[in-house]
Each structure stands twice: as structure tokens, then as C-alpha cells.
C-alpha positions in Angstrom: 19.3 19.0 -5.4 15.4 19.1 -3.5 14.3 21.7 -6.1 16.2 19.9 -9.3 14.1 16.5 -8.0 11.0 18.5 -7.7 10.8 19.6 -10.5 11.4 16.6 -12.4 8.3 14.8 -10.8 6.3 17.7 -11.4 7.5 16.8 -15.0 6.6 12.9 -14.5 3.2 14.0 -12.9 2.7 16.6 -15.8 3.2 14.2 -19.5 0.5 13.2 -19.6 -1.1 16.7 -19.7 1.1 17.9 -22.4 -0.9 17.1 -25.3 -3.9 18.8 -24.2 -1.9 22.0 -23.3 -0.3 21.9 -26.6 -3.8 21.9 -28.0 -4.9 24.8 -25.8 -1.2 26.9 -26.7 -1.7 25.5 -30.7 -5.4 26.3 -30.9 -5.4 28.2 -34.0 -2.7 26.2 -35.9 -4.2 23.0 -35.1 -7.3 23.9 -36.0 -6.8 25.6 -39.5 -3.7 23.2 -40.3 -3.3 19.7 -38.2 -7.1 19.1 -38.5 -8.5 16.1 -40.4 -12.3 17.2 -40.7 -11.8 20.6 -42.2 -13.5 19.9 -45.0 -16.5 18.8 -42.8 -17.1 21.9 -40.6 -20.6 20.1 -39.9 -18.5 18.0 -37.2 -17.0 20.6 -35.6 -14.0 19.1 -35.2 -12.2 22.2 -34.2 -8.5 19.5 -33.7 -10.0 17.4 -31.6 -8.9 14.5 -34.1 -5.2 15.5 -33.7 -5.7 16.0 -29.9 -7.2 12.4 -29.2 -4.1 11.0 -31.4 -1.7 12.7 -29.7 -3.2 11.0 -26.4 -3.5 8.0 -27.6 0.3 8.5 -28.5 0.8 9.6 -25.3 -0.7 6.4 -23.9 0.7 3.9 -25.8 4.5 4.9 -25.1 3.5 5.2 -21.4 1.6 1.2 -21.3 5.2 0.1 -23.4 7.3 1.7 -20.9 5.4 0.5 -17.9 5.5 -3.0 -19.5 9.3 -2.6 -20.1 9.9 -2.1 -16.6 7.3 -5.2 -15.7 9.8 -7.4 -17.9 13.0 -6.1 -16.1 11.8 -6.5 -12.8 11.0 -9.8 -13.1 14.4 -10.8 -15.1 16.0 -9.2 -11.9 14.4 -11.4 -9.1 16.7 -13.0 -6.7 15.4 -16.4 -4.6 17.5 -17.0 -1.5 16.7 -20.2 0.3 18.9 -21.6 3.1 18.2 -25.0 5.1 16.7 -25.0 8.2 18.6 -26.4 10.8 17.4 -28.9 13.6 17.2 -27.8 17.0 18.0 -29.9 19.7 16.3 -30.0 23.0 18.5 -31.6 25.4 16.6 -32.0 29.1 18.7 -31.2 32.3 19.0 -33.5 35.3 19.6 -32.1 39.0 21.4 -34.7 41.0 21.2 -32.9 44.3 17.4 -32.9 44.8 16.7 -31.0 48.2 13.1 -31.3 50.2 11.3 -28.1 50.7 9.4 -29.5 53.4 5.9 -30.1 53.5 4.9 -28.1 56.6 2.1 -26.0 54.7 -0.2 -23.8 56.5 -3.4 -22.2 55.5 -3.2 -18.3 56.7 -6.6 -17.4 55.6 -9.3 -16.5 57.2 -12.9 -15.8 56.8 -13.9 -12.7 58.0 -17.8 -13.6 58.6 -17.2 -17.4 59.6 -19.1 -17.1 62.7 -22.2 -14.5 61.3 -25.3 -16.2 59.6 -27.0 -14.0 57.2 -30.1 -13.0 58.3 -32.6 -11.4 55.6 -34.1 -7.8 57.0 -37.4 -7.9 58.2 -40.5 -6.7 57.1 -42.4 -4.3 59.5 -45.5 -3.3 58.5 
């Protein structure tokens, strides 16, 4: 199942690249048959005409099926809305109120309360 999905996006990856390596396998053919300019070898055409309408081919199918997909997507989109609801805050009473007390005491202490700075002095 890995290798079969693989594979096929190699594929996907690879169409686009198909024209020009039909060109490359086709050189000859192409050349002496498909070409448009044979009777103007002064161009030196050599199937390049049939190469850039194959591309252009290629392109155009890929831009109709890209746009095809664009159209389906956006026939498939799905709004959801739901209401909001209201919250409500409700605030909470205590009847029993209880006094903590007011007994505070301050537990810190300065370690150089009593020192003055004095600035070193200068011998000379």
C-alpha cells in the first residue's frame, strides 16, 4: 500500500514532465513528421513547435483542473455558528466573619543600624 502511494505521487510530481520526455524518446519522429517548420529549416525548429503545444496542453488541463477543485471546495463549505451564552457572576457572602487579630510585629532587623559609614582615609 506505501509503495502503490508512492508511486502514484511520483506520477503526480512527474505530468508535467511528460511532454518533454516524449520529445526526448520521439526525437526523430517528431522531428521529421509532427513538425510544423519543416519546410523552413532556416528556424531550426527541430519539434520544438509540437513540444511547446503539448505544454501548453499540458498546462491548460492542469489550471482547469485546479480551478475545478477551487469551485468544489467552496460549494462544500460548512458555517457553524452557535449563540454565546451569558455567564453569571454571582458574589458569595460569609456570615461568620472571624478577627485575625491585629497583634502585628515587625521581626526585622537591620544588621548595620548602629555602624556609620565612614569613607577610607587617604594617607599620603
Amino acid at each position: 500500500m506505501k509503495q502503490l502511494l508512492i508511486i502514484l505521487t511520483a506520477l503526480m510530481f512527474l505530468k508535467p514532465i511528460l511532454p518533454v520526455l516524449e520529445y526526448a524518446v520521439n526525437y526523430d519522429y517528431i522531428v521529421t513528421n509532427l513538425c510544423e517548420n519543416k519546410s523552413k529549416p532556416e528556424l531550426k525548429c527541430n519539434g520544438k513547435c509540437h513540444l511547446a503545444k503539448q505544454l501548453a496542453k499540458a498546462s491548460e488541463s492542469s489550471s482547469e483542473n485546479s480551478s475545478e477543485k477551487k469551485i468544489s471546495f467552496e460549494q462544500t463549505e460548512i458555517v457553524f455558528f452557535q449563540e454565546i451564552q451569558p455567564i453569571e457572576i454571582r458574589q458569595i457572602y460569609f456570615l461568620n466573619k472571624t478577627s485575625i487579630g491585629n497583634n502585628y510585629s515587625n521581626l526585622y532587623f537591620h544588621l548595620n543600624d548602629c555602624a556609620f559609614f565612614h569613607p577610607p582615609t587617604f594617607i599620603s
